[in-house]
C-alpha positions in Angstrom: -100.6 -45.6 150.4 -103.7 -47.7 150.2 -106.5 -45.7 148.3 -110.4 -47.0 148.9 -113.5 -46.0 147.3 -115.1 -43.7 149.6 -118.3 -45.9 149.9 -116.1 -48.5 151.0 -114.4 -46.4 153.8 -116.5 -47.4 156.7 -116.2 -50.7 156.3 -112.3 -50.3 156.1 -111.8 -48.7 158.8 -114.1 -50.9 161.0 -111.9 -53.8 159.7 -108.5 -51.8 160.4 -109.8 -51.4 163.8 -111.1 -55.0 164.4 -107.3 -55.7 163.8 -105.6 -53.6 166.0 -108.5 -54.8 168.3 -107.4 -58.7 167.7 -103.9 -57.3 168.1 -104.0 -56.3 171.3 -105.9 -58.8 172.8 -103.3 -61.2 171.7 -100.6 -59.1 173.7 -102.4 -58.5 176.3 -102.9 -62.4 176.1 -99.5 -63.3 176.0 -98.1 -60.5 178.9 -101.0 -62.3 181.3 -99.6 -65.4 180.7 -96.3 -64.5 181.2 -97.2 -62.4 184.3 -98.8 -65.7 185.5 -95.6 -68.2 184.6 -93.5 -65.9 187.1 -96.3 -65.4 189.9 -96.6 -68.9 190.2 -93.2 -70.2 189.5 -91.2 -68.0 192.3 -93.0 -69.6 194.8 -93.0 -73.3 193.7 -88.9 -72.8 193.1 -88.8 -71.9 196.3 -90.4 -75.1 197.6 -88.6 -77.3 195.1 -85.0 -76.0 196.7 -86.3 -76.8 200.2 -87.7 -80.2 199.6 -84.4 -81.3 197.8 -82.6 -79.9 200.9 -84.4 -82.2 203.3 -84.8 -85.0 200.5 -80.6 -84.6 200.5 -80.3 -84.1 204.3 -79.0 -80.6 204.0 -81.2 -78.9 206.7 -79.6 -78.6 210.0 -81.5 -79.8 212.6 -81.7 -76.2 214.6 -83.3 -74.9 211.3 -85.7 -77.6 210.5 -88.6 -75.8 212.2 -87.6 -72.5 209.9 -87.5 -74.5 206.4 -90.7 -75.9 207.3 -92.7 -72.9 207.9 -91.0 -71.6 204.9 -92.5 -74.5 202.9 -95.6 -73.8 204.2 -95.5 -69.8 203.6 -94.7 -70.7 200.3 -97.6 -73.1 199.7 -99.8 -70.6 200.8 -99.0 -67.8 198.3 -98.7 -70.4 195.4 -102.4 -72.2 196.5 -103.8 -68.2 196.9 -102.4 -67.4 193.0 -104.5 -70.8 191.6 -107.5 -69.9 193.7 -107.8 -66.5 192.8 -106.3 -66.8 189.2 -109.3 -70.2 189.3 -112.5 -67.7 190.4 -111.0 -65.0 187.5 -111.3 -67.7 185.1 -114.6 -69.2 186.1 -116.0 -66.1 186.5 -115.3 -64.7 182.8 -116.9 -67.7 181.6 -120.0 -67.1 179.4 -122.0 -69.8 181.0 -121.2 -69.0 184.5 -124.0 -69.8 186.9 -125.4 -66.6 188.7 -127.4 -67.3 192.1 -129.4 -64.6 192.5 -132.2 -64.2 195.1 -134.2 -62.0 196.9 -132.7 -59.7 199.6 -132.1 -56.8 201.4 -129.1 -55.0 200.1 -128.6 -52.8 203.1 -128.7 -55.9 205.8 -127.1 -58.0 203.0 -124.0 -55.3 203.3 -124.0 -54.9 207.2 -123.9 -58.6 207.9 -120.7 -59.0 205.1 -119.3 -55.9 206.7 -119.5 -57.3 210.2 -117.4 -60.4 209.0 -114.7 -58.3 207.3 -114.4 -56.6 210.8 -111.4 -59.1 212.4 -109.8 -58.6 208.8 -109.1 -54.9 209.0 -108.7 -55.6 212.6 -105.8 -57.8 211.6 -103.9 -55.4 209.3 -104.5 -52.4 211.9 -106.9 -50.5 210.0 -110.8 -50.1 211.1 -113.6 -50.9 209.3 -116.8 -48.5 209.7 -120.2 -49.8 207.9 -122.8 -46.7 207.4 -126.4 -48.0 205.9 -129.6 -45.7 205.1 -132.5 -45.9 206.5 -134.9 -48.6 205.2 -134.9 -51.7 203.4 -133.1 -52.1 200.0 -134.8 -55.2 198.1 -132.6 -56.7 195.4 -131.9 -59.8 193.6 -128.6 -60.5 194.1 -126.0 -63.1 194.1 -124.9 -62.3 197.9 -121.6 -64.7 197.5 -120.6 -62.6 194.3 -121.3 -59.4 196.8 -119.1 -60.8 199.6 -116.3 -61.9 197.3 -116.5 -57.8 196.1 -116.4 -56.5 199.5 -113.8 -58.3 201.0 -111.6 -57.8 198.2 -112.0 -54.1 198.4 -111.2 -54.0 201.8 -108.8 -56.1 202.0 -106.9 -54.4 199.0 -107.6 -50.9 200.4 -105.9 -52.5 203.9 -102.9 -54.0 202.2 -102.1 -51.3 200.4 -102.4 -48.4 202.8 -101.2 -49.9 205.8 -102.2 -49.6 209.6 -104.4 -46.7 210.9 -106.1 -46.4 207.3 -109.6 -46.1 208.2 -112.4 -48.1 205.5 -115.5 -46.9 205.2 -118.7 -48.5 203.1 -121.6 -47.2 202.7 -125.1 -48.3 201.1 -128.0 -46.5 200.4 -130.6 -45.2 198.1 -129.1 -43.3 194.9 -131.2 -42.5 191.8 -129.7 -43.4 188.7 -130.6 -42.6 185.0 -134.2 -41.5 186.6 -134.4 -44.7 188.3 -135.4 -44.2 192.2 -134.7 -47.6 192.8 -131.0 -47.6 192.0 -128.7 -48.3 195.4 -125.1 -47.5 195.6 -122.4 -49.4 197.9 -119.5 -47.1 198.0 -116.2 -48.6 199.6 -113.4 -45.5 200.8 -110.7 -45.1 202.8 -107.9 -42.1 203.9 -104.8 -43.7 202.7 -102.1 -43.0 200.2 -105.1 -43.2 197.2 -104.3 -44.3 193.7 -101.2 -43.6 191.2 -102.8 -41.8 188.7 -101.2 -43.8 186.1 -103.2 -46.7 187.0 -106.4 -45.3 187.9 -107.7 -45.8 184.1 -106.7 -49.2 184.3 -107.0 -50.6 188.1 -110.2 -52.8 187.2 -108.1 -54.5 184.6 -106.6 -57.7 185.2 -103.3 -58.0 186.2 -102.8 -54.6 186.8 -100.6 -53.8 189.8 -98.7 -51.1 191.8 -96.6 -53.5 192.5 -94.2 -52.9 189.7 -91.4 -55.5 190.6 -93.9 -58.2 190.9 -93.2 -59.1 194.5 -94.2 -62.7 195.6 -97.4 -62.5 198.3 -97.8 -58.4 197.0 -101.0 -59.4 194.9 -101.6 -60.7 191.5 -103.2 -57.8 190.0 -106.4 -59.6 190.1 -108.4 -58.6 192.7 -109.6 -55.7 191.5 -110.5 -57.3 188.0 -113.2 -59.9 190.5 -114.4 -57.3 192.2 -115.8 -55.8 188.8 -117.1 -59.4 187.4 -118.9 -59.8 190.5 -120.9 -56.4 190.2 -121.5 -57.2 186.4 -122.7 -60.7 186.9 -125.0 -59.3 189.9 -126.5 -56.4 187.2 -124.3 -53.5 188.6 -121.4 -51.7 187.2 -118.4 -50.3 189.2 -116.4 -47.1 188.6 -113.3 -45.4 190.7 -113.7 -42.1 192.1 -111.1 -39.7 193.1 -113.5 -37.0 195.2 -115.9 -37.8 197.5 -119.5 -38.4 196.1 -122.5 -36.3 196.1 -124.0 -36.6 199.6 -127.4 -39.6 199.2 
């Protein structure tokens, strides 16, 4: 065993930390980078096999239409993935540009919720937007709050199915003594989440989707949604009971 001086002791265990620190950072590196090399090379594989089959005049006619809109399906997850995998990257940049101005956070919240209206719609599920009485000034980035919504939303859809009701909320909420605190609070009454990944889910490419399905979700969105409250001066956190009332 290694034996240190006792007045050297702090400072070697802040450096045995700093390395297991460094150490997983480089694994958790290396798995995001794998996780993306098989996200965005199912898809593409799939389009390289159906181009060669028209390039070699394999399709037959009756299933041109079919190979087509598969190429196109296909194009569609792999462009999503960049996009998405593009805003994660820009995002954590340190000299990301934040546009904030000033706004009212309630009406700023209704109007983005009346948008994201046809999308539940679509998946079955309804969308029901509750704000508090008054006014909520704020400087805010409202693209960076609009990305956040409709990812919440659309995740909470996707992964509870039709019927699931979403609710968000906005309103006054004092926090650490500060009466001007507001808190947007996005729910629904679906399945809720595995416990095993609730520690994690703001992470990024952590999914429930275990197998890594193609067009099941990168693991990503959740990892936005929490850039975009930091970057507008916010913080996010998942809760597992219903919050005190406003």
């Amino acid at each position: 065993p290694l034996h240190v001086a006792s007045e050297l002791q702090p400072a070697y265990d802040g450096f045995v930390e700093l390395a297991r620190r460094l150490e997983r950072a480089q694994s958790d590196k290396q798995r995001m980078i794998t996780d993306i090399s098989h996200d965005i090379k199912t898809p593409l594989t799939v389009i390289r096999g159906y181009a060669q089959a028209f390039r070699d005049g394999m399709v037959p006619p009756q299933s041109v239409a079919t190979y087509a809109q598969a190429l196109c399906d296909k194009a569609e997850i792999a462009t999503r993935m960049v996009e998405t995998l593009g805003a994660y990257a820009a995002m954590e940049h340190p000299e990301y540009q934040v546009s904030r101005e000033a706004c009212d956070l309630a009406a700023t919240v209704e109007l983005i919720c009346d948008g994201l209206e046809p999308v539940a719609a679509q998946r079955g599920c309804e969308l029901v937007c509750t704000i508090g009485d008054g006014p909520l000034p704020a400087q805010l980035d409202v693209e960076l709050m609009r990305r956040a919504l409709t990812n919440l939303v659309s995740n909470a859809c996707l992964h509870n199915g039709p019927g699931t009701t979403v609710s968000v909320s906005c309103g006054r909420a004092e926090l650490h003594g500060d009466a001007r605190a507001a808190r947007v609070l996005v729910a629904d009454d679906g399945n809720g989440i595995d416990p095993e990944l609730a520690a994690r889910v703001f992470d990024p490419f952590v999914t429930s989707n275990v197998a890594r399905q193609v067009g099941k979700g990168t693991g990503l969105g959740l990892a936005i949604v929490r850039r975009c409250v930091e970057l507008n001066g916010g913080a996010i956190e998942l809760m597992t009971e219903p919050p005190a009332p406003w």
